[in-house]
Structures are given as C-alpha cells and as structure tokens.
PyMOL Python script that loads the backbone (N, CA, C, O; Angstrom):
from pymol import cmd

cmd.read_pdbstr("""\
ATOM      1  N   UNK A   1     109.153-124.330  79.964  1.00  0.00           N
ATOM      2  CA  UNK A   1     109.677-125.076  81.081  1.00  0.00           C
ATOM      3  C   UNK A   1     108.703-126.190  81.468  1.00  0.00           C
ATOM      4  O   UNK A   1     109.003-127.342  81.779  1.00  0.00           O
ATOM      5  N   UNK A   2     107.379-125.601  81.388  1.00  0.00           N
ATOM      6  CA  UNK A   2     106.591-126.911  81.800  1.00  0.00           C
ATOM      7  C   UNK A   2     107.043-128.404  80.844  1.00  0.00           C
ATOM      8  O   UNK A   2     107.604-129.446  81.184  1.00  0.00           O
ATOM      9  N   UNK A   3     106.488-127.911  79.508  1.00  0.00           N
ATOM     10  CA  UNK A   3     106.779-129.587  78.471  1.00  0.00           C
ATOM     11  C   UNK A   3     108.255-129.914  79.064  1.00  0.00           C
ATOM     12  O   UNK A   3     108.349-130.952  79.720  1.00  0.00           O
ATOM     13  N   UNK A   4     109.561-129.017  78.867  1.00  0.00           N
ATOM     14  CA  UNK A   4     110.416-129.833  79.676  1.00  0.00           C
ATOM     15  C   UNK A   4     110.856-130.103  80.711  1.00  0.00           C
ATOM     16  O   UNK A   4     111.894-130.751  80.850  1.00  0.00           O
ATOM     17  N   UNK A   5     110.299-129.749  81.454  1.00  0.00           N
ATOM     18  CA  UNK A   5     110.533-130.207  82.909  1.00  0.00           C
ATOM     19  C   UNK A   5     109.169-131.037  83.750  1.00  0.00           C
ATOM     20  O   UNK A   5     109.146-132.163  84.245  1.00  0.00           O
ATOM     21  N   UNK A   6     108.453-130.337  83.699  1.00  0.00           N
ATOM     22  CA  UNK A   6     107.369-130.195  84.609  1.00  0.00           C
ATOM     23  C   UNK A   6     106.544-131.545  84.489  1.00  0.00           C
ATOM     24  O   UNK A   6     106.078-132.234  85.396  1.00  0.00           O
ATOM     25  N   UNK A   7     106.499-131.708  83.289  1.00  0.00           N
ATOM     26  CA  UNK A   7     105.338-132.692  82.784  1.00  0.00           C
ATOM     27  C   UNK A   7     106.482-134.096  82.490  1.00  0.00           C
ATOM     28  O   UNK A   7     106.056-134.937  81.698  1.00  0.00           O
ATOM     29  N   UNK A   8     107.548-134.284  82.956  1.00  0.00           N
ATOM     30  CA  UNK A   8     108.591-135.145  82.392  1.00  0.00           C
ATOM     31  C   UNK A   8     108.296-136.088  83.637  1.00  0.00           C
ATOM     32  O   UNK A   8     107.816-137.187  83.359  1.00  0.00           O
ATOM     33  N   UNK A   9     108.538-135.774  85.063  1.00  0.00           N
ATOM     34  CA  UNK A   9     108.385-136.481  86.019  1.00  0.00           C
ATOM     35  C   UNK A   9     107.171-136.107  86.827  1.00  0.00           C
ATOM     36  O   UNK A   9     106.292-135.364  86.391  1.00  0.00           O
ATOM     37  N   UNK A  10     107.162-136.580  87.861  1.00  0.00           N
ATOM     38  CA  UNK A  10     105.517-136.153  89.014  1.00  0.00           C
ATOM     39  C   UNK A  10     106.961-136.436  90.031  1.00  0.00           C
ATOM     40  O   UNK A  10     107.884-137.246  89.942  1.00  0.00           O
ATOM     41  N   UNK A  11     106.599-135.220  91.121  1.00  0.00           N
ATOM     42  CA  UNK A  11     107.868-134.922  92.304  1.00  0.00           C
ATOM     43  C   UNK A  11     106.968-135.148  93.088  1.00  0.00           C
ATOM     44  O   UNK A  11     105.775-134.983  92.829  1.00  0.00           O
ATOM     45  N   UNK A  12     107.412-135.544  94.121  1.00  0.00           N
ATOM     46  CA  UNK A  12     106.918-135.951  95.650  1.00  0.00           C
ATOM     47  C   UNK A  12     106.888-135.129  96.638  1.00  0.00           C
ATOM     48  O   UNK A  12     106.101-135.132  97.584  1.00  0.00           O
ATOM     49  N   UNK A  13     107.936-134.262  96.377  1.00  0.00           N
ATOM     50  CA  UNK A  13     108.078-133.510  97.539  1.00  0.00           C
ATOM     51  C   UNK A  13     108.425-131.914  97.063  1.00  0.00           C
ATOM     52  O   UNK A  13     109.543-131.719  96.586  1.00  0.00           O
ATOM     53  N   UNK A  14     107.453-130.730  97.188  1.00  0.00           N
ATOM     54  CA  UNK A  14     107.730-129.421  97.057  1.00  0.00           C
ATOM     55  C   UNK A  14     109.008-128.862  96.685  1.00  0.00           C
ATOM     56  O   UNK A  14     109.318-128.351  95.608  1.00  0.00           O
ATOM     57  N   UNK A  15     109.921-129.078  98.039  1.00  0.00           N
ATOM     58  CA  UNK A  15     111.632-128.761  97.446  1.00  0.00           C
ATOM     59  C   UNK A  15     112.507-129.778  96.872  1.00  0.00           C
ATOM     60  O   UNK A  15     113.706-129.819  97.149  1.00  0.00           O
ATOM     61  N   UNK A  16     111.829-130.759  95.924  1.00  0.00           N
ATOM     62  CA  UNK A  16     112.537-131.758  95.432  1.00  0.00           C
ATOM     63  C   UNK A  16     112.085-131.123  94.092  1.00  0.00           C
ATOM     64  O   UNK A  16     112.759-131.399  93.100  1.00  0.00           O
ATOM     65  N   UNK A  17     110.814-130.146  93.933  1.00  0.00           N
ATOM     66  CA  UNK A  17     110.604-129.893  92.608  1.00  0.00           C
ATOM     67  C   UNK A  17     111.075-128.364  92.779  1.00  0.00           C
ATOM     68  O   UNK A  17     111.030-127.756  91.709  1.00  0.00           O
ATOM     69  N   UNK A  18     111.489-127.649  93.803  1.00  0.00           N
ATOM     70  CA  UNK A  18     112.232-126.378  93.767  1.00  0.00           C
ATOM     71  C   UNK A  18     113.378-126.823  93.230  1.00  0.00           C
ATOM     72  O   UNK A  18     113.701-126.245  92.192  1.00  0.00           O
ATOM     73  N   UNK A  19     114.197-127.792  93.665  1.00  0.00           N
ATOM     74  CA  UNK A  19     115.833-127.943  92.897  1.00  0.00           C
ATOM     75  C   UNK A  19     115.389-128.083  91.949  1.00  0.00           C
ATOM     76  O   UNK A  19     115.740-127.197  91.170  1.00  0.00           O
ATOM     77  N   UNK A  20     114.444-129.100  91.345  1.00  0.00           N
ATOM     78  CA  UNK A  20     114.706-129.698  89.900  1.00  0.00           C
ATOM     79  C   UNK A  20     114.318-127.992  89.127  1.00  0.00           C
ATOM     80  O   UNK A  20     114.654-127.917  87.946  1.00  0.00           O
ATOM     81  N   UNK A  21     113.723-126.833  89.677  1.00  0.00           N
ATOM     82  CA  UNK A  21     113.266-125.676  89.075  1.00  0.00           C
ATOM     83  C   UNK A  21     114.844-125.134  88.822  1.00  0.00           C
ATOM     84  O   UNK A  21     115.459-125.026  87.761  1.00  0.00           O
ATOM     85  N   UNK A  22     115.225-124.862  90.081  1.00  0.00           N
ATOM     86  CA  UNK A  22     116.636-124.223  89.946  1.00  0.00           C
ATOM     87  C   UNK A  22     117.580-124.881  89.011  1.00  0.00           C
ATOM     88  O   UNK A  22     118.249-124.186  88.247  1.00  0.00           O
ATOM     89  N   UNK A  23     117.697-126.360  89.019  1.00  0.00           N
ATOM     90  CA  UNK A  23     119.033-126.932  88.800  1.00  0.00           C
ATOM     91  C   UNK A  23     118.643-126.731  86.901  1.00  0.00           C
ATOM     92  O   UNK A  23     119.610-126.498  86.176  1.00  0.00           O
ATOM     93  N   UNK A  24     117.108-126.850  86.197  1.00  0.00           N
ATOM     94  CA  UNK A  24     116.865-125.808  85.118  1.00  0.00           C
ATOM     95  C   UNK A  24     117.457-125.171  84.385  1.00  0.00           C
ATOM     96  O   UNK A  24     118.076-125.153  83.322  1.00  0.00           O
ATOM     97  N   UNK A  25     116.913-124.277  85.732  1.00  0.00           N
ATOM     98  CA  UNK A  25     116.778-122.786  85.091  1.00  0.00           C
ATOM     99  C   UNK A  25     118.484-122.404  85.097  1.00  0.00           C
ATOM    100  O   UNK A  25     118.953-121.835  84.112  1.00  0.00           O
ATOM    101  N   UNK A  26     119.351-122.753  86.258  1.00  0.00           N
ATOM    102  CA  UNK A  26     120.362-122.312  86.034  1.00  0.00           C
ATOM    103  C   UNK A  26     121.424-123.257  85.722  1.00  0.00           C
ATOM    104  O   UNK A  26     122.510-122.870  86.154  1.00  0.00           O
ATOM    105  N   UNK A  27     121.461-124.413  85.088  1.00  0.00           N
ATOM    106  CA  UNK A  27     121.985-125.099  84.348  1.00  0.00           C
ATOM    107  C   UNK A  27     121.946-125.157  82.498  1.00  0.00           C
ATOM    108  O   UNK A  27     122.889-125.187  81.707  1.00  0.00           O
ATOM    109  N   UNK A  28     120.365-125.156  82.236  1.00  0.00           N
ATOM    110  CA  UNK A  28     119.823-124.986  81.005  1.00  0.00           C
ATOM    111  C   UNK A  28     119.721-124.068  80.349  1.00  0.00           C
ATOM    112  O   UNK A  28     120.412-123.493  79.508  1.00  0.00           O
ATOM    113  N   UNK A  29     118.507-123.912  80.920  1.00  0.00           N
ATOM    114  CA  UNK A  29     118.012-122.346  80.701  1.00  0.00           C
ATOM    115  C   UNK A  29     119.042-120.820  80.634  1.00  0.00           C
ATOM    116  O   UNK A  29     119.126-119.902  79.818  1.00  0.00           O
ATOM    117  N   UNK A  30     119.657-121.103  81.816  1.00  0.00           N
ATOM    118  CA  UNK A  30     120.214-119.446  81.426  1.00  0.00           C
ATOM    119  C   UNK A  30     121.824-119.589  80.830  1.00  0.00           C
ATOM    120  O   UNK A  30     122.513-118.683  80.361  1.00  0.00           O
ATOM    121  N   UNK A  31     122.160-120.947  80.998  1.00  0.00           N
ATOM    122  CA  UNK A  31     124.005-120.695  80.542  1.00  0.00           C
ATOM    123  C   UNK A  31     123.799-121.357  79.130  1.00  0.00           C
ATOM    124  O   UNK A  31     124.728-121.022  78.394  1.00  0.00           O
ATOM    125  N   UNK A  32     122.924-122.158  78.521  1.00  0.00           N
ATOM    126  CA  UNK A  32     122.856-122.720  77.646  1.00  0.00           C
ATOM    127  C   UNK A  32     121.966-122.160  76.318  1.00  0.00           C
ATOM    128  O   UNK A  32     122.307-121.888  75.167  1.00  0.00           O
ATOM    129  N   UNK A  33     121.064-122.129  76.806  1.00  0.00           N
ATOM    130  CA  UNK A  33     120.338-121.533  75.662  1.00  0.00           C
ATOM    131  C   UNK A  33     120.846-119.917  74.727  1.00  0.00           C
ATOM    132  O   UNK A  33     121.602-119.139  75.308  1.00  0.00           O
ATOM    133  N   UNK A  34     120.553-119.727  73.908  1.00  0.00           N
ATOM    134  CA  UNK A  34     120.943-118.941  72.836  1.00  0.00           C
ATOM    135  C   UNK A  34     120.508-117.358  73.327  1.00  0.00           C
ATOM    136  O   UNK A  34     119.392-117.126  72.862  1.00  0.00           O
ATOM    137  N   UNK A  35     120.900-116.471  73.927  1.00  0.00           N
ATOM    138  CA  UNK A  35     119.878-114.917  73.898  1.00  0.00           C
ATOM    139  C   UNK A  35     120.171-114.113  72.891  1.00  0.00           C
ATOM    140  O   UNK A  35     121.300-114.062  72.402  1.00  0.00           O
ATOM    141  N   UNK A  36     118.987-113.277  72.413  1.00  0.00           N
ATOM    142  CA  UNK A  36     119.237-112.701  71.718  1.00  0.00           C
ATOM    143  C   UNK A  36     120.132-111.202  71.739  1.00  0.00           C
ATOM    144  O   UNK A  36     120.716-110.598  70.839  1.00  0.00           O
ATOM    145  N   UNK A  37     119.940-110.906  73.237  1.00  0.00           N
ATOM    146  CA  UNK A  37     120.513-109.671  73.505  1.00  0.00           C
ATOM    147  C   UNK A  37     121.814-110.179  74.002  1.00  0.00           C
ATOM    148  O   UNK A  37     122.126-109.663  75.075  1.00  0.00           O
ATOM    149  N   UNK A  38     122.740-111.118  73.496  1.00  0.00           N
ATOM    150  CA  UNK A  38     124.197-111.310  73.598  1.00  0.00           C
ATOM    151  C   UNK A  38     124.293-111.870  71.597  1.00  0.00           C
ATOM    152  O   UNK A  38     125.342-112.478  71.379  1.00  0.00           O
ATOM    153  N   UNK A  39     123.786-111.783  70.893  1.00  0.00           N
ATOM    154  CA  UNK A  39     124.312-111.668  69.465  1.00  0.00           C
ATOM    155  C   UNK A  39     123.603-113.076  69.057  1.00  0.00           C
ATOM    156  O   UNK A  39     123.705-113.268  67.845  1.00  0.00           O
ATOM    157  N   UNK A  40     123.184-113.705  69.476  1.00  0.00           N
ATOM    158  CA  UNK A  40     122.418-115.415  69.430  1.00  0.00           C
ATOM    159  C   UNK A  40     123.939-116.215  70.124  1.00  0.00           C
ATOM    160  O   UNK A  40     124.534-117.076  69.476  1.00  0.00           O
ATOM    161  N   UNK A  41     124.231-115.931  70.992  1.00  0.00           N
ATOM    162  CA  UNK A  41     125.348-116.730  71.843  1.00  0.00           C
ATOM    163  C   UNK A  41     124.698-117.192  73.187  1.00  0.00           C
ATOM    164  O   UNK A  41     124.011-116.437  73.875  1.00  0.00           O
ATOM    165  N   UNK A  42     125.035-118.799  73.582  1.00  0.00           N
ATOM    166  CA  UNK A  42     124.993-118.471  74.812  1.00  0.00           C
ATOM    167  C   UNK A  42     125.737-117.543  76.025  1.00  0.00           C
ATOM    168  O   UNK A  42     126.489-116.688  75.557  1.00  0.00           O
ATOM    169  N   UNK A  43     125.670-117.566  77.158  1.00  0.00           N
ATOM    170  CA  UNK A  43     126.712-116.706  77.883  1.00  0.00           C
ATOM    171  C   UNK A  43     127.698-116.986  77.631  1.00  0.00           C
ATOM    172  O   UNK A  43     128.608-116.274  77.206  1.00  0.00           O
ATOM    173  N   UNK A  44     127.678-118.693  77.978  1.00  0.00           N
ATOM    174  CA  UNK A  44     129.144-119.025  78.126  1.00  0.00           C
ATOM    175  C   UNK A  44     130.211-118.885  77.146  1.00  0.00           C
ATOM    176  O   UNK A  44     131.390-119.055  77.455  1.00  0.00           O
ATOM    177  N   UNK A  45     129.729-118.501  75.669  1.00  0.00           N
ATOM    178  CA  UNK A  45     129.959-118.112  74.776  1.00  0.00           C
ATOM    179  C   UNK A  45     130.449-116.215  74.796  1.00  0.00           C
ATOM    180  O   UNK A  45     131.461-115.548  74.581  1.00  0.00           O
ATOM    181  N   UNK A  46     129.493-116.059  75.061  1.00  0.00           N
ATOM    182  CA  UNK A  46     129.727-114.549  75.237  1.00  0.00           C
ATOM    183  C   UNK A  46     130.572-114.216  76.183  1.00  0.00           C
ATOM    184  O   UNK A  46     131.266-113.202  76.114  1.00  0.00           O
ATOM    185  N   UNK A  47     130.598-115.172  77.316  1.00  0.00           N
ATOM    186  CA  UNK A  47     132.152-114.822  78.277  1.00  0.00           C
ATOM    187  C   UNK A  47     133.135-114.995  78.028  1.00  0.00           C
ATOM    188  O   UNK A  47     134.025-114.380  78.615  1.00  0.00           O
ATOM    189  N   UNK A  48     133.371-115.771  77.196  1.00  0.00           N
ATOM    190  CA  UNK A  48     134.313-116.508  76.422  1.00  0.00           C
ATOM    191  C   UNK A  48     135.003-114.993  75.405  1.00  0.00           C
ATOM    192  O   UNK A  48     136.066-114.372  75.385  1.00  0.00           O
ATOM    193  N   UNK A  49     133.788-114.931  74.728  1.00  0.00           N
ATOM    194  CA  UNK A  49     134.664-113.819  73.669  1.00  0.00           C
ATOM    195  C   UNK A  49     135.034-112.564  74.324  1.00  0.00           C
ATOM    196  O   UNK A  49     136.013-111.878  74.030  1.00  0.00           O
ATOM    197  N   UNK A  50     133.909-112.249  75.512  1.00  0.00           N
ATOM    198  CA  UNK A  50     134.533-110.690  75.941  1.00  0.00           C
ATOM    199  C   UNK A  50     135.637-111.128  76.899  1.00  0.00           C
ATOM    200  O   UNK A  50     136.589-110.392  77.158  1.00  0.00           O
ATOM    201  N   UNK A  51     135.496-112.253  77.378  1.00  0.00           N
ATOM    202  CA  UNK A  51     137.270-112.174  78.318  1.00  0.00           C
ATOM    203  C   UNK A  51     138.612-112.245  77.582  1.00  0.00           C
ATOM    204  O   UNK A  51     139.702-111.995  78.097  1.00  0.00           O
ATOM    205  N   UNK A  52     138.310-112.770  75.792  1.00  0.00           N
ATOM    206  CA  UNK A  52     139.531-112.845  75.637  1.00  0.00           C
ATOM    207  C   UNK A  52     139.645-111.243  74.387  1.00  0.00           C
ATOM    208  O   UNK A  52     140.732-111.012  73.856  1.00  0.00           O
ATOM    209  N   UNK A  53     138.847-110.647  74.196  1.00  0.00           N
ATOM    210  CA  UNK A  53     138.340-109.481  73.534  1.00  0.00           C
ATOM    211  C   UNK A  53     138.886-108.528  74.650  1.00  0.00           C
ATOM    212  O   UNK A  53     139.976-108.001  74.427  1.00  0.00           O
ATOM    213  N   UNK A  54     138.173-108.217  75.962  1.00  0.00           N
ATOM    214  CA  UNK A  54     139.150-107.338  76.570  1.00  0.00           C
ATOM    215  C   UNK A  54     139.602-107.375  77.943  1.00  0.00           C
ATOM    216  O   UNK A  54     139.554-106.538  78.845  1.00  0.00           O
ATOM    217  N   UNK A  55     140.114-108.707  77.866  1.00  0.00           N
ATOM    218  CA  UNK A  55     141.261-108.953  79.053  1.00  0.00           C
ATOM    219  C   UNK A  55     142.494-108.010  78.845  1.00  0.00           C
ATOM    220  O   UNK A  55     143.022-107.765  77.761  1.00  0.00           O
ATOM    221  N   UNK A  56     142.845-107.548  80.011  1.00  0.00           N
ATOM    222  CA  UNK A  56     143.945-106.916  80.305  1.00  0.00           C
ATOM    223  C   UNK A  56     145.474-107.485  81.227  1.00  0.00           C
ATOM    224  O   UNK A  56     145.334-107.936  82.364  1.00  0.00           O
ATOM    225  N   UNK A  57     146.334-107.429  80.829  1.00  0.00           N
ATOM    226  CA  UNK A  57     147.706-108.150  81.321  1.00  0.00           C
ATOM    227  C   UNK A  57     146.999-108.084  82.762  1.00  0.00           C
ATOM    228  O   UNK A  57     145.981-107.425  82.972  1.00  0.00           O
ATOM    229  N   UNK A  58     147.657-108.833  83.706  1.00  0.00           N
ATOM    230  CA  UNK A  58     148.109-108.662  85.194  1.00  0.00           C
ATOM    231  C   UNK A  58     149.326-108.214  85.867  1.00  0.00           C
ATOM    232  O   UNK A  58     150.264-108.912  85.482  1.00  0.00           O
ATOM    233  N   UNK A  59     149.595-107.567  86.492  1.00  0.00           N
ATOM    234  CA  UNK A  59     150.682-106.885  86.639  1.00  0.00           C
ATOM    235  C   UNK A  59     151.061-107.454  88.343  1.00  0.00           C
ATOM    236  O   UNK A  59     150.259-107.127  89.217  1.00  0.00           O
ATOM    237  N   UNK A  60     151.951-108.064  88.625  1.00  0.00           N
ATOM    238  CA  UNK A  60     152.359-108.228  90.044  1.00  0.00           C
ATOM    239  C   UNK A  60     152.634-107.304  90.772  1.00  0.00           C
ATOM    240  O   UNK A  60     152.965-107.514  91.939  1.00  0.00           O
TER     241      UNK A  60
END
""", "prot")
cmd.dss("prot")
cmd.show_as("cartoon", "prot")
cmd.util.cbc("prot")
cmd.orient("prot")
C-alpha cells in the first residue's frame, strides 16, 4: 500500500489521507485484487459465481 498509495501523493490534511486509506483499501484492495482463499478470484467474481451457483427461486 505504501509504493501505491502512500508515496504517490504528500496529503495535507490527516483525514484527507484517512479517505484516500479507505477509498484503497475498499475500492482496490479488497473487491479487486485476486485472494487466494476464494480460488484466485476476486470477490466480485466469487459473488458472482456463488449467487448464480446457489440462488434459490423467490416465491411471492
């Protein structure tokens, strides 16, 4: 995270470099990148296959 984030800009202000941490970690970092403990998928990948793997009808 540092080489890409950290060292990319100089922040001015404490919670201007808390978002840029968050907007990251939970933009990049956790929906994007590859884990190994979901098969080398990202999530969004892996949500993808288990919602249509075991979705169940809806019933009114």
């Amino acid at each position: 995270m540092q080489t890409e984030l950290h060292n990319r800009k100089r922040w001015k202000t404490r919670p201007e470099l808390a978002n840029a941490i968050f907007d990251y970690l939970e933009i990049f970092h956790n929906r994007q990148r590859r884990h190994s403990a979901l098969g080398m998928r990202t999530p969004i990948e892996f949500e993808t296959l288990w919602t249509s793997t075991y979705s169940t009808p809806q019933f009114a």
